[in-house]
N, C-alpha and C positions, 0 to 999 in steps of 0.2 A: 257614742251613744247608739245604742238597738236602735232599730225603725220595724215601724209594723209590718211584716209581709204582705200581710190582707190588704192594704191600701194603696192603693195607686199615688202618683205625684200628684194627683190635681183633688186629692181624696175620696175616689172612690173605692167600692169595696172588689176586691178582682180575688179570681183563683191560683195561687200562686204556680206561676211553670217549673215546674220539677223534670222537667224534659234533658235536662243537662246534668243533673244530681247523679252519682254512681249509685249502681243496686248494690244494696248492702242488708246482711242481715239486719234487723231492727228489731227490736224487743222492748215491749213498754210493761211496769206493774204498774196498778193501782193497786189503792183499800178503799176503806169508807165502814161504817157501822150504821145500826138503825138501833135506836134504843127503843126500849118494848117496856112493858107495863109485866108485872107477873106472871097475870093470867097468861097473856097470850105468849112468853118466852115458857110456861111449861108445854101450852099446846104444843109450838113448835121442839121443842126438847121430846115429848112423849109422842108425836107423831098423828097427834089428836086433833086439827083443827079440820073443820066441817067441810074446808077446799080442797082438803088433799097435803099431798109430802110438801110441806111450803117450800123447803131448801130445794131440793128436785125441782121442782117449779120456776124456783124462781134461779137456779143455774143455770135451767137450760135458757130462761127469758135472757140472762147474760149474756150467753152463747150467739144467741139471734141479736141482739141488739150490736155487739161487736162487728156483726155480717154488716148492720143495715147502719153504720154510723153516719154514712156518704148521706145518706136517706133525712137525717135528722138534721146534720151541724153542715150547716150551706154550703160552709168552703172548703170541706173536709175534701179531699181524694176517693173514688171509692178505691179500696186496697184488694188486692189479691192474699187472703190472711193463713198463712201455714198453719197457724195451731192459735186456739183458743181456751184457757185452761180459768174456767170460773169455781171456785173452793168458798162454801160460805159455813158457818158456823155458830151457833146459839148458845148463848150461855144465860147465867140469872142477869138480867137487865137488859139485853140486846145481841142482834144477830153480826157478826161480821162476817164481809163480803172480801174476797182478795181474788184479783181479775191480772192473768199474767194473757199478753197478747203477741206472735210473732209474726212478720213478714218477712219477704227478700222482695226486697221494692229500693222506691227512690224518695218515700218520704215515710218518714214513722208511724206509729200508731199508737201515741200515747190517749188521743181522744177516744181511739173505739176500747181502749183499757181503762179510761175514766166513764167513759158509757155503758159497758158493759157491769160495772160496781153501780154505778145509779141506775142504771133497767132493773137489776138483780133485788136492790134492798126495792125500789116502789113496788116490787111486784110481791115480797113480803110485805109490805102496808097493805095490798090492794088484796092479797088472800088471808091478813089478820084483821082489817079495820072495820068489822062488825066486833070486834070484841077490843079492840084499843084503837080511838081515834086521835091519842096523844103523841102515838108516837115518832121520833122524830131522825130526821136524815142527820147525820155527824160525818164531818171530817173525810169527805170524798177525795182523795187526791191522789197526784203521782207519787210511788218511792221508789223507782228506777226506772231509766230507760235508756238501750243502750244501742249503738250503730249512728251510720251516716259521719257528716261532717262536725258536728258537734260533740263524737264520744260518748261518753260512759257518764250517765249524770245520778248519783243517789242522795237520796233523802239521809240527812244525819239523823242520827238516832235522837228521839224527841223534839225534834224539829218540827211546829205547826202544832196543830189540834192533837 
């Protein structure tokens, strides 16, 4: 049986020491989706809402949110991160977000690749929700991540949300 990292013997929460882990490449994807009402998936398709290029906007918020994940998620590491690659796209009903992240380190970085997919879509909520306050965050998760002592872990296809 697993045991939590995060928790000490006597149940505390601690930072895991990765002081002894080999540097290894490391590479994590997310997705995640934001489903949108009409109106505002044409704004974003036509380049028309009153905040600006919402995808540009909100890739580069991905891009920042990946730097600052240490900043957010307590126990994270902060990471020294080689490359940040956030790709979002709109279609009729909803924007999708897909966040590939890399280091050469000694622990992964599948959270700042699931941070950087939730920074990206709130941050289309937060430049469309004058004109859709419905809409809603879907299916944010890992579907690869690869390096360290664990390997090469993928998402099967249709697997989850």
């Amino acid at each position: 049986m697993r045991t939590l990292t995060h928790i000490d013997a006597a149940g505390d929460a601690r930072m895991v020491d990765v002081g002894e882990k080999d540097v290894a490449e490391r590479v994590a994807v997310a997705e995640g989706y934001l489903t949108v009402g009409e109106e505002a998936s044409a704004m974003v398709r036509q380049g028309t809402a009153r905040k600006g290029d919402v995808l540009a906007v909100a890739q580069i918020a991905g891009i920042q949110a990946a730097k600052r994940t240490a900043d957010l998620i307590p126990l994270c590491h902060p990471l020294p991160l080689t490359a940040v690659s956030v790709t979002l796209a709109a279609d009729t009903g909803r924007v999708v977000c897909r966040a590939e992240v890399r280091t050469r380190g000694r622990t992964g970085v599948e959270m700042e690749a699931l941070t950087a997919v939730s920074v990206a879509l709130l941050t289309v909520y937060d430049m469309l929700k004058a004109v859709d306050r419905g809409m809603e965050l879907g299916a944010v998760r890992l579907v690869e991540k690869r390096g360290g002592r664990s390997g090469t872990w993928v998402r099967a296809p249709g697997e989850g949300a």
